[in-house]
C-alpha positions as CSV (number, residue, x, y, z in Angstrom):
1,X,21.8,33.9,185.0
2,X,21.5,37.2,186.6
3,X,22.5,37.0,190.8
4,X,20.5,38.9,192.8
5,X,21.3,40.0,196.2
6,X,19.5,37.8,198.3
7,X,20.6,34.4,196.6
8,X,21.1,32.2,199.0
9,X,24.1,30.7,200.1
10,X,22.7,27.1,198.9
11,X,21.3,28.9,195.5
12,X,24.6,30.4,194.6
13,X,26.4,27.2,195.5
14,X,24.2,25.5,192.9
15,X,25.0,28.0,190.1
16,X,28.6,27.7,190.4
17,X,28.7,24.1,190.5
18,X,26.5,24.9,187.2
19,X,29.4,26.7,185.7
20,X,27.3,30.2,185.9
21,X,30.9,32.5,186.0
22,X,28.6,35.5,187.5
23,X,27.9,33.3,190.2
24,X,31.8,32.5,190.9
25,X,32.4,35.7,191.2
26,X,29.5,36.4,193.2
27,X,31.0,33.7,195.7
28,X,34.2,35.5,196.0
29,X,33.1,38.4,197.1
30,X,30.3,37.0,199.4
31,X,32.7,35.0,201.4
32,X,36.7,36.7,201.0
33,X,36.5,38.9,203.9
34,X,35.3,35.9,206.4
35,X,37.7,33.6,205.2
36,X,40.6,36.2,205.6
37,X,39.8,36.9,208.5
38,X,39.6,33.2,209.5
39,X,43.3,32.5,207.7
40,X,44.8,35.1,209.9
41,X,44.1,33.3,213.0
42,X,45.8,30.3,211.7
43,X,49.2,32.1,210.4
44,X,50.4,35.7,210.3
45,X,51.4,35.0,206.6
46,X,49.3,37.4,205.4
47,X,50.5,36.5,201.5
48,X,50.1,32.7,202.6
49,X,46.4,33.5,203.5
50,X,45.8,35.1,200.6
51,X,47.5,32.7,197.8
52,X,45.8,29.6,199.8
53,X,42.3,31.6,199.1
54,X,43.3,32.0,195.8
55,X,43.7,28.1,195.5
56,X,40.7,27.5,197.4
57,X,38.3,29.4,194.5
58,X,40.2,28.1,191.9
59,X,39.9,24.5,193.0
60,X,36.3,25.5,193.5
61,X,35.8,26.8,189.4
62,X,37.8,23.9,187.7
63,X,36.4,20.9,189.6
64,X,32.9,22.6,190.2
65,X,31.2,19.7,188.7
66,X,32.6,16.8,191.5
67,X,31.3,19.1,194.2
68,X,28.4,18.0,196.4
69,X,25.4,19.3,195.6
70,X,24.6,19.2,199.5
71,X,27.7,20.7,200.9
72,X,27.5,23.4,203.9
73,X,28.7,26.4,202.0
74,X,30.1,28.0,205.1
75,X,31.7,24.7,206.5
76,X,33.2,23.3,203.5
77,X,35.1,26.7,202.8
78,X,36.5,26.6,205.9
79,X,37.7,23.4,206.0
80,X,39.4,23.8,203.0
81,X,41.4,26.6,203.9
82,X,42.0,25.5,207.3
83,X,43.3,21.8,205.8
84,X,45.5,24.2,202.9
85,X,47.1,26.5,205.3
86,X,48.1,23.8,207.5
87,X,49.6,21.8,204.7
88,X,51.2,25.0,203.3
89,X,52.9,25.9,206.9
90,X,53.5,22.1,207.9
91,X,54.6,20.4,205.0
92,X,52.3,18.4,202.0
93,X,50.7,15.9,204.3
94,X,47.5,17.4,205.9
95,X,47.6,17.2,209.9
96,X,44.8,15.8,211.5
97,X,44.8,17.5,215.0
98,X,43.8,15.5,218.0
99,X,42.3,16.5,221.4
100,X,45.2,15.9,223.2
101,X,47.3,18.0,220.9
102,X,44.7,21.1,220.8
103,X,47.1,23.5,221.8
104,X,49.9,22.6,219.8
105,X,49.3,25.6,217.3
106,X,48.4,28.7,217.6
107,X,44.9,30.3,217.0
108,X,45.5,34.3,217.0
109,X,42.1,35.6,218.2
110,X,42.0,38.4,220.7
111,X,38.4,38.2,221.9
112,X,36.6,41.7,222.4
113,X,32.9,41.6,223.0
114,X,30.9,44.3,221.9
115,X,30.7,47.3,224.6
116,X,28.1,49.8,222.7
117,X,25.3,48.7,225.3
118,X,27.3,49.3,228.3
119,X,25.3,51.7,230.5
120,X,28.5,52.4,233.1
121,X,31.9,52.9,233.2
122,X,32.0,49.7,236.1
123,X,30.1,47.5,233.4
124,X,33.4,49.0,231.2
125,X,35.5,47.4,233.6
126,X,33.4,44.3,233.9
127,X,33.6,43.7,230.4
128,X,37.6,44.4,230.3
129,X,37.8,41.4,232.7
130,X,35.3,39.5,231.0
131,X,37.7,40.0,227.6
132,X,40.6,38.9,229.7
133,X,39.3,35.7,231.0
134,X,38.2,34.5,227.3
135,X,41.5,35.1,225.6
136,X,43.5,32.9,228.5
137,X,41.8,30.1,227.6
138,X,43.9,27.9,225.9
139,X,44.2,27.9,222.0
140,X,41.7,25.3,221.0
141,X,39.1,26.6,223.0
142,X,39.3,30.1,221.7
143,X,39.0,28.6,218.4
144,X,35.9,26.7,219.4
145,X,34.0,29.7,221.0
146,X,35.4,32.1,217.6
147,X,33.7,29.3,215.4
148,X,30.7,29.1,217.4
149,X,30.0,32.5,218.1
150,X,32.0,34.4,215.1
151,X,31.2,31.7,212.5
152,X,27.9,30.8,214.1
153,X,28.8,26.9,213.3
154,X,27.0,24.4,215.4
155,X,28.6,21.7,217.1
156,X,28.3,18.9,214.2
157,X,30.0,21.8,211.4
158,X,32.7,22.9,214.5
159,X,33.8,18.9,214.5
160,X,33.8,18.6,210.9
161,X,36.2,21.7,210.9
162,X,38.1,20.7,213.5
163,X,38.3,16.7,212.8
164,X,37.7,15.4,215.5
165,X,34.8,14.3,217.4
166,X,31.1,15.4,218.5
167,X,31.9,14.8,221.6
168,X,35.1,16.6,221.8
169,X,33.7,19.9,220.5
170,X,31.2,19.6,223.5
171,X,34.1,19.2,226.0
172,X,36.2,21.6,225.2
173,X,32.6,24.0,225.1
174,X,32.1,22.6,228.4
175,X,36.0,22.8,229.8
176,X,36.1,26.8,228.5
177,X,32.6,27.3,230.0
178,X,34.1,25.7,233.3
179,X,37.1,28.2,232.9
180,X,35.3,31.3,232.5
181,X,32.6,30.3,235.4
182,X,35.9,29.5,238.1
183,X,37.8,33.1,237.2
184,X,34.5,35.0,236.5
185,X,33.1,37.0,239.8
186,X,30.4,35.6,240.8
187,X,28.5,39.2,241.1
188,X,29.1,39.5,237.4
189,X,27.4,36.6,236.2
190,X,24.4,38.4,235.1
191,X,26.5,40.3,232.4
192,X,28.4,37.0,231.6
193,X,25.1,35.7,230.7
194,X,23.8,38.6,228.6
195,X,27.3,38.7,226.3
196,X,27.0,34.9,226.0
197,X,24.2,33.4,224.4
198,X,21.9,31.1,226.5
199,X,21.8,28.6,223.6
200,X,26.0,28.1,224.6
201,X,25.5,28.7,228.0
């Protein structure tokens, strides 16, 4: 087949598991940079990112034929380099992390909202502070609001990433929500609300 541009992410999923090679490749470069970027929040291996992506797309090609023909494309990819790198950095058997042990790893994200809006150099400031109080929250939260807002995963895909529950995902939305309300000025919570998105607030 010939891949167009605007093949969906479900289309091109379907030609690969099809063997179309164009579409393999077509994969790879759709989706590298994001999961990069992901792997380097997990590990500052840089080379370890990179060879456990290599793995990932070659699983992908050789066993294309077991793969769902319903899978998430964005979800399943990063699970599997998530599950990888852990088993890379923590030896062969894959960690399943629990609540209670959410911030027993590091998740290397320095938060920055966008500032091109900003209208004044106090709304600057404001939005310094706001930066701030997002990157103390602990570890597992960061990584919840990256994947929600970042990876624009919903709640169900953020647990399946994650493994753990539903309801975990929404407490830990609801604990960093509680965080950021408790050390954000109250006069500031119009702009709070204008960076965040009313569907997570």
């Amino acid at each position: 087949m010939s891949l167009q541009p605007e093949l969906s992410d479900s289309a091109l999923w379907e030609a690969v598991r099809a063997g179309d090679a164009e579409a393999f490749t077509g994969m790879i470069k759709r989706y590298s940079r994001f999961l990069i970027g992901y792997g380097r929040k997990l590990t500052n291996d840089q080379e370890l990112v990179k060879d456990c992506i290599q793995d990932l797309f070659a699983d992908i090609w050789l066993y294309r034929s077991n793969l769902s023909p319903s899978a998430a494309v964005h979800t399943y990819l990063l699970v599997s380099l998530r599950r990888k790198i852990h088993r890379s950095t923590r030896g062969n058997d894959y960690i399943q992390f629990k609540e209670s042990e959410a911030d027993d790893y590091p998740f290397m994200v320095t938060f920055s909202v966008q500032d091109q809006w900003l209208q004044s150099e106090t709304e600057h400031q404001q939005l310094l502070q706001l930066n701030h109080v997002i990157n103390a929250l602990p570890e597992r939260q960061k990584e919840v609001l990256y994947l929600k807002f970042y990876q624009n995963l919903d709640h169900y895909e953020i647990a399946e990433l994650l493994d753990i529950q539903y309801q975990s995902v929404s407490n830990l939305v609801q604990r960093a929500l509680a965080h950021l309300r408790k050390n954000w000025r109250e006069e500031f919570t119009p702009l709070l609300f204008f960076m965040l998105s009313a569907d997570f607030l």
